[in-house]
C-alpha positions as CSV (number, residue, x, y, z in Angstrom):
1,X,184.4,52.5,167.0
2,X,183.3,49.4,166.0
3,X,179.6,48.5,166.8
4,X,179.6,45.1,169.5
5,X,177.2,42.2,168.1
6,X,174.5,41.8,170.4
7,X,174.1,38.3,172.5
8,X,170.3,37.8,172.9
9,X,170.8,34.8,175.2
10,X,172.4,37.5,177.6
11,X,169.6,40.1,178.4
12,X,165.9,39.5,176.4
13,X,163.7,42.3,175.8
14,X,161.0,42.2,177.9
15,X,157.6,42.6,176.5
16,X,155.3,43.7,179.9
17,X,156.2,43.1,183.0
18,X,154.9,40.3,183.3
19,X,157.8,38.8,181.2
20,X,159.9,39.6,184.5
21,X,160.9,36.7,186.7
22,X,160.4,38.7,189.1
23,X,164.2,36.9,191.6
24,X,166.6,39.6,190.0
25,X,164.9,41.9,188.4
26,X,165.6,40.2,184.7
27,X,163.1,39.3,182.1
28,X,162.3,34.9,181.7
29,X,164.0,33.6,178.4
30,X,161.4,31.7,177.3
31,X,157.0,32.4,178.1
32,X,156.0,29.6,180.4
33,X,154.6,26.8,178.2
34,X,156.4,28.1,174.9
35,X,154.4,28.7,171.9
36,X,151.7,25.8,173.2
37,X,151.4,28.6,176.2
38,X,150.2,31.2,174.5
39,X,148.1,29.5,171.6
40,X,146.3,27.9,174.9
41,X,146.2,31.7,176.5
42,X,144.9,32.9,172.7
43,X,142.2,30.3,172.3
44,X,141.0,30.9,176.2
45,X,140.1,34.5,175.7
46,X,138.9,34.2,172.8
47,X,136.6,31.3,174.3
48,X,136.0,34.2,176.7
49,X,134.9,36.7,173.9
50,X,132.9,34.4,172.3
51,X,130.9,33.1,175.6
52,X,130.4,36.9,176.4
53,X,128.3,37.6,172.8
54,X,126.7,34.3,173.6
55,X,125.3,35.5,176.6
56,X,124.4,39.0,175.4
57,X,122.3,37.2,172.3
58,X,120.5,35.3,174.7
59,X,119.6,38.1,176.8
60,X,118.4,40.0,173.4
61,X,116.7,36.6,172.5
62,X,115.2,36.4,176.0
63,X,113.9,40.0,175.4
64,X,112.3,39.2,171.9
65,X,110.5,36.5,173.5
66,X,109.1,39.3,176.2
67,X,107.9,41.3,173.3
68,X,105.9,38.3,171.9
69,X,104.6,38.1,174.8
70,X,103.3,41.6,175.3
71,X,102.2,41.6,172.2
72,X,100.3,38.7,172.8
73,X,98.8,40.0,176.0
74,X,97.4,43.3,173.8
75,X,95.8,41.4,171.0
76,X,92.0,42.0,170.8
77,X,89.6,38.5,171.8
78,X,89.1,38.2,168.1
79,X,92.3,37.4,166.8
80,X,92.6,34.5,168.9
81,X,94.1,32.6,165.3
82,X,96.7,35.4,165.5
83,X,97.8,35.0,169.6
84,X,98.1,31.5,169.0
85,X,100.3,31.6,166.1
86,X,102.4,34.4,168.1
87,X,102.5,32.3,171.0
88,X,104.2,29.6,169.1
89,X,106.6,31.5,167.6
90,X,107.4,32.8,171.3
91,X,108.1,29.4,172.5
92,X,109.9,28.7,169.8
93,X,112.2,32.1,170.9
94,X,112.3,30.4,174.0
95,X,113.7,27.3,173.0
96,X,116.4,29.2,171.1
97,X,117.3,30.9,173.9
98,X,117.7,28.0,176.5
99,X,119.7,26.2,173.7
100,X,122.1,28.7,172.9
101,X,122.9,29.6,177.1
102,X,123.2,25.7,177.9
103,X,125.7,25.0,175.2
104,X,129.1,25.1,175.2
105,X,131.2,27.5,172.6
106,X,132.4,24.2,171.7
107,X,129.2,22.5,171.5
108,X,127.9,25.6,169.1
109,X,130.6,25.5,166.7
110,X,129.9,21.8,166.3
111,X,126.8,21.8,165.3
112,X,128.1,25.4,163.1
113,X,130.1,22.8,161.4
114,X,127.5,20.0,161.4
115,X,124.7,22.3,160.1
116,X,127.8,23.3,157.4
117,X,128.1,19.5,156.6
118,X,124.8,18.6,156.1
119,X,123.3,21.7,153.9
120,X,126.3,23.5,152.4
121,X,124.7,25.2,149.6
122,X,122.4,26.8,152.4
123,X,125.3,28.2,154.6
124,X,126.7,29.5,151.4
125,X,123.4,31.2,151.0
126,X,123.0,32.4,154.7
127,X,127.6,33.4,154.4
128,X,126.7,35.3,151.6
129,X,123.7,36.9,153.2
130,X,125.0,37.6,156.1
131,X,128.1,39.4,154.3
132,X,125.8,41.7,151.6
133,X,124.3,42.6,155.0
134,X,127.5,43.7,156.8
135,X,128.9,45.9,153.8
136,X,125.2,47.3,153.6
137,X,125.3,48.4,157.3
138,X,129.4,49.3,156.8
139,X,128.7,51.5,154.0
140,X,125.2,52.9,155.7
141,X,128.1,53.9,158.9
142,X,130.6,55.3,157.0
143,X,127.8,58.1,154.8
């Protein structure tokens, strides 16, 4: 018995159900909006997964800032020099924070590329940093 080629115009497979038209039951030829469709659907959630992080470093930044501050509150009347200086450095926290929640993920990976523009030899420094960290705390996980 000879094996029948296979017509995939006829019947495509279905990934999810929500590849089903849903009229009879058969699956859509083609994803609404093609290829352009789901790079747009791609890029949104990962908008979405970015925005998320964004908004749980500002609420870590937001709660560094309340540390300053209660450090601030506890430090003896004779290391005024010192509360000053760590008040500072708390509205400086503070500024960080409002930045990072009223910009855009657009907005912060312009001025990423900006930053990368204008000082490359320090985002090389901070990339390479940043990536001697990560294998530190990757091999510090796995032992």
């Amino acid at each position: 018995m000879a094996m029948q080629p296979i017509d995939p115009s006829s019947a495509p497979i279905p990934i999810d159900a929500g590849d089903f038209d849903g009229d009879d039951g058969r699956a859509a030829a083609t994803p609404p909006g093609g290829l352009d469709g789901l790079i747009d659907l791609a890029r949104s959630r990962l908008i979405a997964m970015v925005e998320d992080a964004r908004d749980a470093l500002v609420g870590q930044v937001r709660g560094l800032k309340d540390l300053v501050d209660l450090i601030t509150e506890h430090l003896p009347e004779g290391a005024q020099p010192v509360a000053q200086f760590v008040g500072q450095a708390g509205s400086s926290i503070d500024g960080i924070a409002d930045a990072l929640a009223e910009k855009s993920v657009e907005e912060l990976v312009e001025d990423g590329r900006a930053l990368v523009q204008a000082q490359p030899a320090a985002a090389v420094a901070v990339a390479i940093a940043l990536g001697f960290l990560a294998g530190r705390l990757l091999k510090a996980a796995r032992d």
